[in-house]
Structure formats: C-alpha cells, structure tokens
N, C-alpha and C positions, 0 to 999 in steps of 0.2 A: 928495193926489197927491204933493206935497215930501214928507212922512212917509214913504210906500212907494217912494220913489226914494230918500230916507236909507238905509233898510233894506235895500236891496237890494246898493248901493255898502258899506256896512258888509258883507254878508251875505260879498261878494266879496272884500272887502281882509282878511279877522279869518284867514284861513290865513297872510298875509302876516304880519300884526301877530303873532300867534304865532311863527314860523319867526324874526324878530328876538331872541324871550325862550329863555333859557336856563334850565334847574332843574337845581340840585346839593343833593343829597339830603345831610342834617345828622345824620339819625337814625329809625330805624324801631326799631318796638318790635310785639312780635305781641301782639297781647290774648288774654287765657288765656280758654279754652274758646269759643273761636270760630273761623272761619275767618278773620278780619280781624285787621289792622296798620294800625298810623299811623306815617305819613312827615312829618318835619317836613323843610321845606327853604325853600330861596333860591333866589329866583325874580328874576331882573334881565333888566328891557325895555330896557337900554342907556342912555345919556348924558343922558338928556330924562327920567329916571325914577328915582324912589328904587328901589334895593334892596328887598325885601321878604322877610316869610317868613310862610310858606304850611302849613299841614295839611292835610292830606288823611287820612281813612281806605278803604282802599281790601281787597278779598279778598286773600288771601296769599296766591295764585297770579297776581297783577297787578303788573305791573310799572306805574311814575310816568311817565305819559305828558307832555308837554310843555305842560301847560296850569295853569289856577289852581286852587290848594288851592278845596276842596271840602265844609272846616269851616271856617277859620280864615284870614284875610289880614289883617296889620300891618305897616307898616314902623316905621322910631325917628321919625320927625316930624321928620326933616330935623336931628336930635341924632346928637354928633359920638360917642356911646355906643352900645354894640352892643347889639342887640333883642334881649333872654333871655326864652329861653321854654322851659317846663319842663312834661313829659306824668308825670301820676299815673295811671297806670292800676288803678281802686277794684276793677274788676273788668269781667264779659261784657259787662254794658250802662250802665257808667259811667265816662266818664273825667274826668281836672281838667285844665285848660289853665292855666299860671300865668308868665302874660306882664308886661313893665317896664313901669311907669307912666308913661313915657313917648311906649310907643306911639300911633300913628295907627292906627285899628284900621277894617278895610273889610269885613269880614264874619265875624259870628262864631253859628255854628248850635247851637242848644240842642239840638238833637238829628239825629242822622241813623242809618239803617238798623236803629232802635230801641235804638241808645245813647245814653247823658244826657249831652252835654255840662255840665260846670262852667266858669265861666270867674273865673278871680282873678288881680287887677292885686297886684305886689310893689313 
C-alpha cells in the first residue's frame, strides 16, 4: 500500500520536478543515411543539483523536449573541470561517445533504435 501511495505522489509531482529543469542544447549532429540526430546538451535541476550533460538521439524532424537525455547522463563528479564529451559518428548504426574520466556517469545505452553505442573515457 506505501509503495502505490509513493507512486502515485511521484506520479503527480514528476511534471513539477521537470518544469524546475532547464536543457540548452551544446550540439547536434545528423547521422548520415538516416532520419536521426544526436543532441548533446545541459541539463540543470537548480541549486540542489549538479549540472549534467545529457544525449539523446532523437528523428530529425523532433525538436529536445524538456526531459532526460535518452542514451547518455553524466555529470563532472562535483570536479571544478568541465564534462567533455565528444560524438564520433562511424556511421548509420554506430556511434562513439568519448566522455572525461572524471565523470559520474548515470546512464549509458549500448544501443538504441538499432544503433551501437560505443562508449570511451579520455
């Protein structure tokens, strides 16, 4: 019963907890022979929260809606050095992610909508 009363008070507050976060888009790149693009950006929930930066790959007729990257979430680990992240696109269905070793890394997808993520720390 406390479980599905969590959920449900989450279910209600997550438009709010959103609506706080802001995304400024850093870079987009279209992947060659396909319909899709990757947006790399920064994504900040305010005072109480690292900065982060976020990937998404999304169709290139979609615009970055206000939510969380959807391959890739890292911030610097509370390091006073800025998070570099750098897209290799190998081609249709493979890209290289090549992020600071210093990141805190919270989600990283080997693959999505039948592209091969790579992932390599500099």
């Amino acid at each position: 019963m406390l479980i599905v009363a969590a959920t449900a008070i989450l279910t209600l507050i997550n438009p709010f907890i959103n609506d706080m976060c802001k995304n400024q888009i850093l870079s987009q790149s279209v992947i060659p022979n396909s319909n899709k693009k990757i947006v790399i950006f920064s994504r900040d929930c305010g005072a109480t929260t690292s900065k982060s930066t976020q990937i998404s790959i999304l169709n290139l007729s979609s615009e970055l809606k206000n939510g969380s990257g959807n391959i890739f979430i890292a911030d610097s680990n509370h390091s006073q050095k800025e998070l570099k992240v750098i897209i290799n696109i190998v081609g249709s269905k493979k890209i290289k992610i090549i992020y600071s070793k210093n990141a805190r890394v919270f989600k990283k997808e080997p693959n999505y909508q039948g592209i091969k993520i790579e992932y390599i720390k500099m």
